[in-house]
C-alpha positions as CSV (number, residue, x, y, z in Angstrom):
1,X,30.3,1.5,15.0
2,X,32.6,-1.2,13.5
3,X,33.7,-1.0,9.8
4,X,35.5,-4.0,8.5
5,X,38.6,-3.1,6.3
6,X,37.7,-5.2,3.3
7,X,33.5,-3.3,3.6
8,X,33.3,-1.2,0.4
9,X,31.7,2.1,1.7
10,X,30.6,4.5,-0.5
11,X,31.1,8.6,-0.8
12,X,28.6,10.5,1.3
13,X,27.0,6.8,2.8
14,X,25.9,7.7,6.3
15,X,25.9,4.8,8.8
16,X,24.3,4.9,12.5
17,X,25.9,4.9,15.7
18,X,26.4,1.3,17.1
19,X,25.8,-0.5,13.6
20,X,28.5,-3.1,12.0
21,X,29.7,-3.7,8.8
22,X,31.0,-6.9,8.2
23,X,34.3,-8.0,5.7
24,X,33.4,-7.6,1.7
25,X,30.4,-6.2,2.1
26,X,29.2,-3.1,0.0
27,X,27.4,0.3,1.0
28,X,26.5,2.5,-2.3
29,X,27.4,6.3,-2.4
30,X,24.5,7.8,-0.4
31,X,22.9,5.0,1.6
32,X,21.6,5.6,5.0
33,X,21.8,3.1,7.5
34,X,19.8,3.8,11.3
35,X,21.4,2.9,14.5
36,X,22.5,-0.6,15.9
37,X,22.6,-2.0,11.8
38,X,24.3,-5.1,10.9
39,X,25.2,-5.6,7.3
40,X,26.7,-9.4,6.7
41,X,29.3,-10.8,5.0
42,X,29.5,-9.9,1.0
43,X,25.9,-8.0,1.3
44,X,25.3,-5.4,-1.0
45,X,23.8,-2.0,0.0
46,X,22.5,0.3,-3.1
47,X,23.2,4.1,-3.6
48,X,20.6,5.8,-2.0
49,X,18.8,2.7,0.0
50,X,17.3,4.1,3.3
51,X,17.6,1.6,6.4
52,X,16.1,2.4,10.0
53,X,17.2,1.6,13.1
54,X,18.0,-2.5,14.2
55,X,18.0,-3.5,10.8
56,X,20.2,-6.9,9.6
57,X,20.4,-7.4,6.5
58,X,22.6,-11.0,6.1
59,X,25.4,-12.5,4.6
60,X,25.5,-12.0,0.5
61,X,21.9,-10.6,0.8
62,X,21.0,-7.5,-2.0
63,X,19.6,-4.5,-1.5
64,X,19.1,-2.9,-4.4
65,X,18.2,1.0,-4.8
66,X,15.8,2.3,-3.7
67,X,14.7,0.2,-1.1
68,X,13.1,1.4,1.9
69,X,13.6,-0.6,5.1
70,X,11.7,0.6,8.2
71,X,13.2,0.2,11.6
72,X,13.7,-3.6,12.4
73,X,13.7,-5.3,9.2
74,X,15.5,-8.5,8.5
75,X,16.8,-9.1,5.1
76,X,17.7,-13.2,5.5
77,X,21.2,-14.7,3.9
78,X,21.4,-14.1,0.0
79,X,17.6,-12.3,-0.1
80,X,17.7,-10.5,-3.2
81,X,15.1,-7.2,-3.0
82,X,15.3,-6.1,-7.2
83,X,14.8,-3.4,-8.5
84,X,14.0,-3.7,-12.7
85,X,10.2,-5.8,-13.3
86,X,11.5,-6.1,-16.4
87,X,15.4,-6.8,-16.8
88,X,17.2,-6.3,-20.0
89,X,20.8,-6.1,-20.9
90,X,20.1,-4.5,-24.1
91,X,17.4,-2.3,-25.9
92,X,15.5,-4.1,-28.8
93,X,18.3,-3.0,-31.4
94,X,20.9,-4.7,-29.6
95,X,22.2,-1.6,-28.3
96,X,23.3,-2.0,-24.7
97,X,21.1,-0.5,-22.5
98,X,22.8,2.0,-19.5
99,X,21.5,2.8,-16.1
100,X,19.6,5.6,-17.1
101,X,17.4,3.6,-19.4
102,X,16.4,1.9,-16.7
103,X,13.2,2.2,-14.5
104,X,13.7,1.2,-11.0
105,X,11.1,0.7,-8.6
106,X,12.1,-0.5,-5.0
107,X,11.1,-2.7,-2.6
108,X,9.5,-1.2,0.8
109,X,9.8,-3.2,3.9
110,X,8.0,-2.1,6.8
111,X,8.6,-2.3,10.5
112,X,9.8,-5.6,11.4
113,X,8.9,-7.8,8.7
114,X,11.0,-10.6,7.8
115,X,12.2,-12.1,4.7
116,X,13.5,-15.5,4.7
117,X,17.0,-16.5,3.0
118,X,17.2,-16.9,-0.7
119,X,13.8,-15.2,-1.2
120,X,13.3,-12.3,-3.9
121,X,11.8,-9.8,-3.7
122,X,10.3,-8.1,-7.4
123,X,9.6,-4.2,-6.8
124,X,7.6,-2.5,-6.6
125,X,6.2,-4.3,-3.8
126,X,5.5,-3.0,-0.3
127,X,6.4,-5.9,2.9
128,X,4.0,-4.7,5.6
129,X,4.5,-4.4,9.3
130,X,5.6,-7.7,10.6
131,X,4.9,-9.6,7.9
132,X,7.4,-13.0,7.3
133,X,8.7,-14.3,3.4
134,X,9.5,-17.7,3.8
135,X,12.6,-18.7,2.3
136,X,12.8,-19.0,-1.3
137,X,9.8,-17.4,-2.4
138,X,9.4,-15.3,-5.2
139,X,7.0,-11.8,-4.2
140,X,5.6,-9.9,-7.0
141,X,2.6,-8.6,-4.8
142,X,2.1,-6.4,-1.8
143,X,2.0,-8.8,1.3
144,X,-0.4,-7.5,4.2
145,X,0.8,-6.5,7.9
146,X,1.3,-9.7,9.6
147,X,0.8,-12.2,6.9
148,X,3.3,-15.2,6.5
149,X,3.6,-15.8,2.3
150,X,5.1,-19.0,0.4
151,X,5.4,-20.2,-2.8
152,X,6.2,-19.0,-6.4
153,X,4.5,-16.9,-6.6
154,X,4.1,-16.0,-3.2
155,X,1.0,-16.3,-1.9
156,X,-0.2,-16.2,2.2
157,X,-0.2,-19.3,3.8
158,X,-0.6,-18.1,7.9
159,X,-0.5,-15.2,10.0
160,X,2.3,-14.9,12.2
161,X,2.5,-12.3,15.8
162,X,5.3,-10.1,16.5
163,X,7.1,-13.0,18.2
164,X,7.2,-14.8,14.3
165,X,5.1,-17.4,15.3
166,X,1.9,-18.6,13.7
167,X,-1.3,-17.2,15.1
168,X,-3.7,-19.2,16.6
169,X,-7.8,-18.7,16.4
170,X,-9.1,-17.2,19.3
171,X,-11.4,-19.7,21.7
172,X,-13.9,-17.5,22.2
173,X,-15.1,-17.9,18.6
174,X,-14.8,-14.2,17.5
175,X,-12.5,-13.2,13.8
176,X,-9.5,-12.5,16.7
177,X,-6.2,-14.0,16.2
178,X,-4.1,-14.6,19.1
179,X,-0.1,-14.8,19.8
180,X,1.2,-18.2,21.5
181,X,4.3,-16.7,22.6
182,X,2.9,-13.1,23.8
183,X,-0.6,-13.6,24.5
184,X,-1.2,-10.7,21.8
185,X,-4.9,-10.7,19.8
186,X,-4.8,-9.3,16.7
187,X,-8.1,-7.9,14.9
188,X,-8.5,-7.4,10.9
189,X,-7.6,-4.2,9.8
190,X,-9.6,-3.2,6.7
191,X,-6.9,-0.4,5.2
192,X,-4.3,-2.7,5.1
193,X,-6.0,-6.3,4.4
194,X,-3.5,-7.7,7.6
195,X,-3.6,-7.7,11.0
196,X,-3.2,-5.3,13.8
197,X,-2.6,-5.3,17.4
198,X,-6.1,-4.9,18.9
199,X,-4.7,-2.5,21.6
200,X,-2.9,-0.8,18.7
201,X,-6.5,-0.9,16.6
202,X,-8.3,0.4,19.9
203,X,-5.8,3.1,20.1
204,X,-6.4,4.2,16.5
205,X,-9.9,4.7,17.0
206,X,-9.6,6.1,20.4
207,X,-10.7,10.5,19.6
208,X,-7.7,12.3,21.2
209,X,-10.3,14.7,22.9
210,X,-11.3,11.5,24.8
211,X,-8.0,11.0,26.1
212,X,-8.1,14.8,27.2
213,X,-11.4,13.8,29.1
214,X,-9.9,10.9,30.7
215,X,-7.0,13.3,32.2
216,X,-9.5,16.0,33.0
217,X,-12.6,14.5,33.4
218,X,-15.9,16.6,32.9
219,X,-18.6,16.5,35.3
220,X,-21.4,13.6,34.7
221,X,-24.9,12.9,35.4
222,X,-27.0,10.3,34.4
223,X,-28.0,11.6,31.4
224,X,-24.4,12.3,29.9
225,X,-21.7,9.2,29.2
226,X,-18.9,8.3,31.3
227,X,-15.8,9.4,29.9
228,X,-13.5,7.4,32.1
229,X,-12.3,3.9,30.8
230,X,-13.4,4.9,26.8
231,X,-9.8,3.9,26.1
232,X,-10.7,0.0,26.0
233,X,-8.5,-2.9,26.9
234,X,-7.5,-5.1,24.3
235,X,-9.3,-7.9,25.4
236,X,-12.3,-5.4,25.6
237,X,-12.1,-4.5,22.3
238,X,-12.3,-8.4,21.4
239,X,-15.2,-9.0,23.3
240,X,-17.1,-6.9,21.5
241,X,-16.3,-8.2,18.2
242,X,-16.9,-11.4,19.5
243,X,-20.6,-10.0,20.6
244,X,-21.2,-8.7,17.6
245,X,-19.9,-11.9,15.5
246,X,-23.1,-13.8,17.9
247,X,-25.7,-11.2,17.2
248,X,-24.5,-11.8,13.7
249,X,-24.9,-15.5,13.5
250,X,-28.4,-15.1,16.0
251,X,-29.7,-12.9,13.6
252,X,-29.3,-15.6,10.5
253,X,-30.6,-18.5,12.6
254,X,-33.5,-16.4,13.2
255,X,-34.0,-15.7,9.8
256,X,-33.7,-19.3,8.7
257,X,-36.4,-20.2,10.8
């Protein structure tokens, strides 16, 4: 762990084995930073923001309470992640208005998304799983697992892989997106409205008895399925979207005729 001596580290702030704290920056009273963190140059770290492990959150970037950053999360140079929809410095009386008039709401970032420098952030909004905010947009919505989102206000413009890069269409025709870099597909995922891993889709539908099976398979005849292999591949699991995606389009050519 390095602390730089000019970091501002707040009573009872807990920060993880191997992480770094760079000079001027500022850790509120109670914050919780994972293993292997960096926090840049003049950041700011609210009392009581959670942060997992690999987190960097970049020089002059703010992170205001309570913010939720999942493991892997990159908050870019001078992000700003707020915390008040609705910011006042005084009541309607003129009277001035303290913290605990206040309702804050954070911003939830969840495992590895991205968020681009000079962006911001308006809670409460929820950055899903590998998502990417392109510098200097303004998010006032929830953006889906994977999606990449531009503009004030934001709005989604691509989907990118776990690499960061835009994905491409599959060839084979089907709704599958794939990764340039890794080779990944990626399916829809109806609860979320983004993108999953299809081996991390096929695993989520995969019964856990049927992985017992598959250790200790059952004896078979002809009548009873084969539970060896139910576990499909990735590229499995596309096919049969893409086969179901033809029967799809046969089925409205035949009705057209």
């Amino acid at each position: 762990m390095s602390i730089a001596d000019s970091a501002d580290v707040g009573a009872d702030a807990v920060i993880g084995a191997g992480s770094t704290v760079q000079r001027d920056a500022q850790i509120g009273a109670g914050a919780r930073l994972g293993r292997d963190c960096t926090v840049g140059r003049g950041a700011g770290i609210g009392s009581g923001v959670v942060m997992g492990d690999g987190c960097v959150v970049q020089d002059l970037a703010l992170v205001r309470e309570p913010a939720v950053l999942a493991d892997g999360v990159l908050i870019g140079p001078a992000v700003v992640l707020a915390d008040d929809r609705f910011p006042r410095a005084v009541d309607p009386d003129l009277s001035p208005r303290t913290v605990r008039d206040r309702v804050s709401a954070g911003v939830t970032c969840d495992e590895g998304a991205s968020i681009g420098a000079r962006a911001v952030c308006v809670a409460p909004v929820r950055i899903g799983a590998w998502a990417m905010v392109a510098a200097g947009a303004v998010v006032t919505e929830d953006v889906p697992p994977h999606a990449l989102v531009d503009g004030v206000p934001a709005r989604r413009i691509a989907w990118v892989g776990r690499a960061g890069q835009p994905l491409q269409p599959a060839a084979d025709g089907s709704d599958a997106w794939v990764c340039p870099v890794t080779g990944d597909w990626y399916v829809a995922d109806e609860i979320s409205g983004g993108l999953s891993r299809a081996q991390d889709a096929t695993r989520a539908t995969t019964n856990p008895r049927d992985e017992e099976d598959e250790i200790l398979p059952a004896e078979e005849d002809e009548t009873t399925p084969s539970t060896t292999g139910r576990a499909q591949s990735a590229r499995e699991f596309v096919d049969r979207l893409a086969a179901r995606a033809s029967d799809r389009h046969h089925d409205r050519s035949s009705s057209r005729r």
